[in-house]
N, C-alpha and C positions, 0 to 999 in steps of 0.2 A: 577465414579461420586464423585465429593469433599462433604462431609459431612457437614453441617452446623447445628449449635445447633439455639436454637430460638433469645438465645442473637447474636450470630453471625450475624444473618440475618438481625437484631435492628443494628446491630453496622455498617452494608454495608447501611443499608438505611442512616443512621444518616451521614456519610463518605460521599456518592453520591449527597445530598442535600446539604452539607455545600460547595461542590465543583460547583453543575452542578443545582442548584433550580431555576438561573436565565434563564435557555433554557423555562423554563416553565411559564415565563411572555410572555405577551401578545405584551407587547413594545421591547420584544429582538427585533435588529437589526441583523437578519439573512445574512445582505449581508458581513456583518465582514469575516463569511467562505472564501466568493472572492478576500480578501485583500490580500496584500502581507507585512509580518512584519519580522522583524529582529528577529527570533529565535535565534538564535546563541550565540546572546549577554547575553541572559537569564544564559547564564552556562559560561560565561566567566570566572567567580572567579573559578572554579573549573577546576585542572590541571590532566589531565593523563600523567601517571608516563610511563613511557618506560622503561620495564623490561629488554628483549634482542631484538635484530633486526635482520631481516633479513639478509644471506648473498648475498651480491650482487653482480654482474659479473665487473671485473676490466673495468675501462670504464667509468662508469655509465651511463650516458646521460639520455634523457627524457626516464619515463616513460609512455605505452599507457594507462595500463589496472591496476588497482586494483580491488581485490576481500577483500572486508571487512567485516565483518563478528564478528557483536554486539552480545551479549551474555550476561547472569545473571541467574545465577546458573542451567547452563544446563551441562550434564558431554558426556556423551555418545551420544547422539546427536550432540555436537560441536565436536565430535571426527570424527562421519561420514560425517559432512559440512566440514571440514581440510581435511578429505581424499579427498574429488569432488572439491575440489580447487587445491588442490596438483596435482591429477591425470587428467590434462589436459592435450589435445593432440598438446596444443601450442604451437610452437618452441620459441619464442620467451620470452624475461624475463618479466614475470610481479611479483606482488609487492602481498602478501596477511595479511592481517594486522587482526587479534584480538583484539576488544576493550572491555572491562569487565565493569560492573556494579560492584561493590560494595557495602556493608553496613557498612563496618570496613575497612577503607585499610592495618591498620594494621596488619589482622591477612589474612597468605598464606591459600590460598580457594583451594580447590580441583582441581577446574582450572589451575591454576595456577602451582601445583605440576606438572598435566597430563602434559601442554604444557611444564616446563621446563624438563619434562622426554621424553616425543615424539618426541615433535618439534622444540629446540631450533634450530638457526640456517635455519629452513625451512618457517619460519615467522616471522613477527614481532609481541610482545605483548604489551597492554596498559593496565594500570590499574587505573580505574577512581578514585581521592581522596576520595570520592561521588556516591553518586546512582543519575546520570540523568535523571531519568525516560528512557521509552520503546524509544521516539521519542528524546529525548536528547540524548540518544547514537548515536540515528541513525547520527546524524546531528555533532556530533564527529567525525564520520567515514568518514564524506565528508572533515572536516576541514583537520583531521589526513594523510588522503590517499593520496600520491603522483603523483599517474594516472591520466591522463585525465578525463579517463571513470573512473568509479566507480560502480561496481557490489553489492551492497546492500544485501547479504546472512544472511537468518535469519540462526541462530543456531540451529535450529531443522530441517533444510532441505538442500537438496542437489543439485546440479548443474551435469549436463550431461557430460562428457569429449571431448563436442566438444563445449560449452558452448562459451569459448572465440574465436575460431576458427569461428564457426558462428558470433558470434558479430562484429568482426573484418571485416568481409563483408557489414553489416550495415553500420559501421562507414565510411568504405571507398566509398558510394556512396554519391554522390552530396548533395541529397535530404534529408537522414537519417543522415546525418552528421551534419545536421542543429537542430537535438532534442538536447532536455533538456532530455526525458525517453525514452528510449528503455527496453518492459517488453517481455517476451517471454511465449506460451503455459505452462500450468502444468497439472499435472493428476491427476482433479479432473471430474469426470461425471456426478456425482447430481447436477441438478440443475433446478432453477423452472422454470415450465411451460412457464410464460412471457420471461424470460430469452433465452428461446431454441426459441422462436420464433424469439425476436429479434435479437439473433446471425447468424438461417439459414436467416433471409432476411438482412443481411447486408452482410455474405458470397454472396448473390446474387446479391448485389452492387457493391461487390468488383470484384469479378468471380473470376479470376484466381491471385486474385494478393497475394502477400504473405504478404503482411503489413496490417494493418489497423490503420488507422489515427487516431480513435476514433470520427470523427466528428459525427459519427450519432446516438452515444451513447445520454440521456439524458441530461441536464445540469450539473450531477455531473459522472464525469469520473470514471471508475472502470478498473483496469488493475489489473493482477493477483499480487499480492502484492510481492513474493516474487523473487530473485534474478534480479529486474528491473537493469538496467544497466543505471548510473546516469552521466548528465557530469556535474562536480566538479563546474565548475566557473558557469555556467549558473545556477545550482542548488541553489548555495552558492547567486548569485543576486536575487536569488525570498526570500529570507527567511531564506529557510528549510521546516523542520517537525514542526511545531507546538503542545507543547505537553499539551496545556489545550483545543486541541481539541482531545484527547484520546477519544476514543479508534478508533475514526476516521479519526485522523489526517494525515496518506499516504492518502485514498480515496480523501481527501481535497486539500492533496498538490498537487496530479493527476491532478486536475480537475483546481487549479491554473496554474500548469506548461502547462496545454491547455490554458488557456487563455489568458497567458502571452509570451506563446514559440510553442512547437510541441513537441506533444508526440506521440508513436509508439508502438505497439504492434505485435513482430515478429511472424507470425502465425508457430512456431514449438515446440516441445517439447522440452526443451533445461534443464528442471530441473525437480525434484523427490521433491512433496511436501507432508511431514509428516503426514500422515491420523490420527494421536492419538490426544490426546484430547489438545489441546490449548489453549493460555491463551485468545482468540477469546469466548472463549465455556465456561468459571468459571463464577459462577454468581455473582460475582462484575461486572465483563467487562459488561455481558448481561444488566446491571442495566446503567450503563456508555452509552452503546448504545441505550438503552429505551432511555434518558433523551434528550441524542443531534440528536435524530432522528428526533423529535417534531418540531426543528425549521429547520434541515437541509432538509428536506420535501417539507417546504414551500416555500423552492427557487424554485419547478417545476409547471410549467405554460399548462395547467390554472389551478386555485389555484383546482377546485375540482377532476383536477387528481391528482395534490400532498395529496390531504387529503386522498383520496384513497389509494394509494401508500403508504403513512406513517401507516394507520389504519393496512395495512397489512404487513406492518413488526413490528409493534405495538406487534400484536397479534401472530407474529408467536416468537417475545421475549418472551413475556409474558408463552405463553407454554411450550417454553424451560424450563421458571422459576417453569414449574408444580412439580419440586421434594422438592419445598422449598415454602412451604405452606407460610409463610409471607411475601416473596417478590412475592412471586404472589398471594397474594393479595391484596397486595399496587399499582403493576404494573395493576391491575382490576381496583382500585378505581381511579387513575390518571387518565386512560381511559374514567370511568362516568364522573369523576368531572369536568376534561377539554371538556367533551361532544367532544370527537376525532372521532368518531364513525361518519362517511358519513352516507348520506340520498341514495344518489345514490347507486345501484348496485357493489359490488367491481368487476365484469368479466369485467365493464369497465374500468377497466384499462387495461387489455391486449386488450381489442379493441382501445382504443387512442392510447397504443404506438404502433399499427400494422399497423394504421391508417399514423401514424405521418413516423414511416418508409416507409411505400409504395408511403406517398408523395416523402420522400425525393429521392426513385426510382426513381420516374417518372421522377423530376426534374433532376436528375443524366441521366437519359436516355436520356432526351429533349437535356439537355446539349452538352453529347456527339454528338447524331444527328445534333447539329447545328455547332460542330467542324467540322463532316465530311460533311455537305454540304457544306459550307465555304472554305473547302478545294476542290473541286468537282467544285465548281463556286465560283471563286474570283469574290470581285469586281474592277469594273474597274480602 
């Protein structure tokens, strides 16, 4: 658990407000999240330097697959993401690129030593002039990476050694070739109640099938965030990452790339996700996601399952924030003062959305049944 003194905690609120106080007007315009804007352009002034590169097979020709893999100041962890990028079982040559954050570029970061002592030659390195933020690397790593596809590896997790091997099946069918995200299973098993409901009754939409479209998820898309498999140009048309929507900005760009394209969710195990404590879990981030949860809530219809919804990830922040007495109870007082707190029952919100999926069964079911009598009896 990160320790925080009282000033500390004064000095995350005073940080989070001067960034995020306008989620908390009444006149924000929430549909901004559904837009699509030139990220990219935000960090143009700022160059990543190419240390050493890759060696590559006499030849060269098109690359398929890059495995990219953003980082800031993680040592031993980007050591085990380099190994599961390295250790694939794929014959073929792809491309695996490191792109660093910095604070100095001038002074050699531990990083930086590692990879010129492990790995030169086994990858390429970049090293940012600049810290671009968590979502500004990311969206480096689309510009920088040579691949079609583009595998998105955080630095504190791992990919399975059949990782590109699988993907590569993906790609080559008609239909999945058509995505902007391809995400795949991870191994996580907690998870909340509503959650397990709606995944076994979407498994019972799907039945046997190994993909899942996302269409029957909510209006804001959730795919397991880590090693999603990107393609480069489609990606690069919508935007990017958006990074003053931190700490939620993948969830956002998800739920764009549905809007805008197809996205895909490989039902298999295909990566090893980091169970230690993340920067998901520090109570800045938790304070980041209090504020932009407020308005991102409101986009689900009808407005008083979203207020539901929102009250109840409200308050399961807000407890996390129990070990730091004065952001939880700032995170308390935002709660009375905006009166966020439904009148309704919160159990109904697991009954609306069990409700909303079993229509979309039925309808799924109707469906199919009128392909196959149609087929059974043409008409004339």
């Amino acid at each position: 658990m990160e320790k925080l003194t009282i000033q500390q905690q004064l000095a995350i609120i005073k940080e989070v407000e001067s960034q995020y106080s306008k989620f908390l007007e009444e006149d924000f315009d929430n549909k901004v999240f559904l837009k699509c804007h030139d990220n990219f352009a935000k960090t143009l002034h700022i160059q990543s330097i190419q240390i050493f590169n890759q060696n590559e097979p006499r030849g060269g020709g098109k690359i398929k697959f890059s495995i990219a893999i953003p980082t800031y100041k993680r040592l031993d962890s980007l050591r085990r993401s380099i190994l599961s990028a390295i250790n694939q079982d794929f014959k073929e040559y792809y491309e695996i690129i490191v792109v660093e954050n910095v604070d100095d570029f001038t002074i050699v970061t531990p990083t930086q030593t590692m990879l010129e002592t492990e790995f030169k030659g086994k990858l390429t390195y970049y090293k940012n002039e600049s810290n671009l933020g968590m979502f500004g690397n990311w969206n480096r790593c689309l510009t920088l990476a040579k691949g079609e596809w583009v595998c998105l590896l955080h630095s504190d997790d791992e990919i399975l050694p059949n990782y590109l091997s699988e993907m590569k099946h993906m790609i080559n069918h008609p239909q999945y070739s058509k995505a902007t995200l391809i995400g795949c299973l991870e191994n996580i098993s907690s998870k909340p109640i509503t959650t397990i409901i709606r995944d076994n009754l979407i498994d019972l939409i799907l039945k046997n099938s190994d993909v899942d479209d996302c269409r029957y998820q909510g209006i804001i898309k959730q795919m397991p965030p880590n090693a999603i498999l990107h393609h480069k140009k489609r990606c690069i048309n919508l935007g990017g990452y958006n990074q003053d929507e931190y700490p939620s900005g993948d969830t956002l760009f998800h739920t764009r790339a549905f809007l805008y394209g197809k996205i895909y969710i490989y039902k298999k195990l295909l990566q090893n996700k980091d169970m230690g404590i993340s920067e998901g879990l520090r109570p800045k981030t938790l304070l980041y996601y209090f504020f932009i949860s407020i308005p991102l809530f409101r986009l689900f219809q009808p407005k008083f399952y979203g207020k539901i919804l929102n009250y109840k990830r409200l308050i399961s922040l807000h407890n996390a924030l129990s070990n730091y007495p004065i952001l939880h109870q700032y995170t308390k007082k935002i709660i009375l003062q905006k009166k966020l707190k439904p009148k309704l029952p919160l159990f109904l919100s697991a009954f609306i959305s069990t409700y909303h999926l079993f229509k979309t069964l039925i309808s799924s079911f109707c469906s199919k049944l009128k392909t196959l009598l149609s087929f059974y009896h043409p008409k004339n």
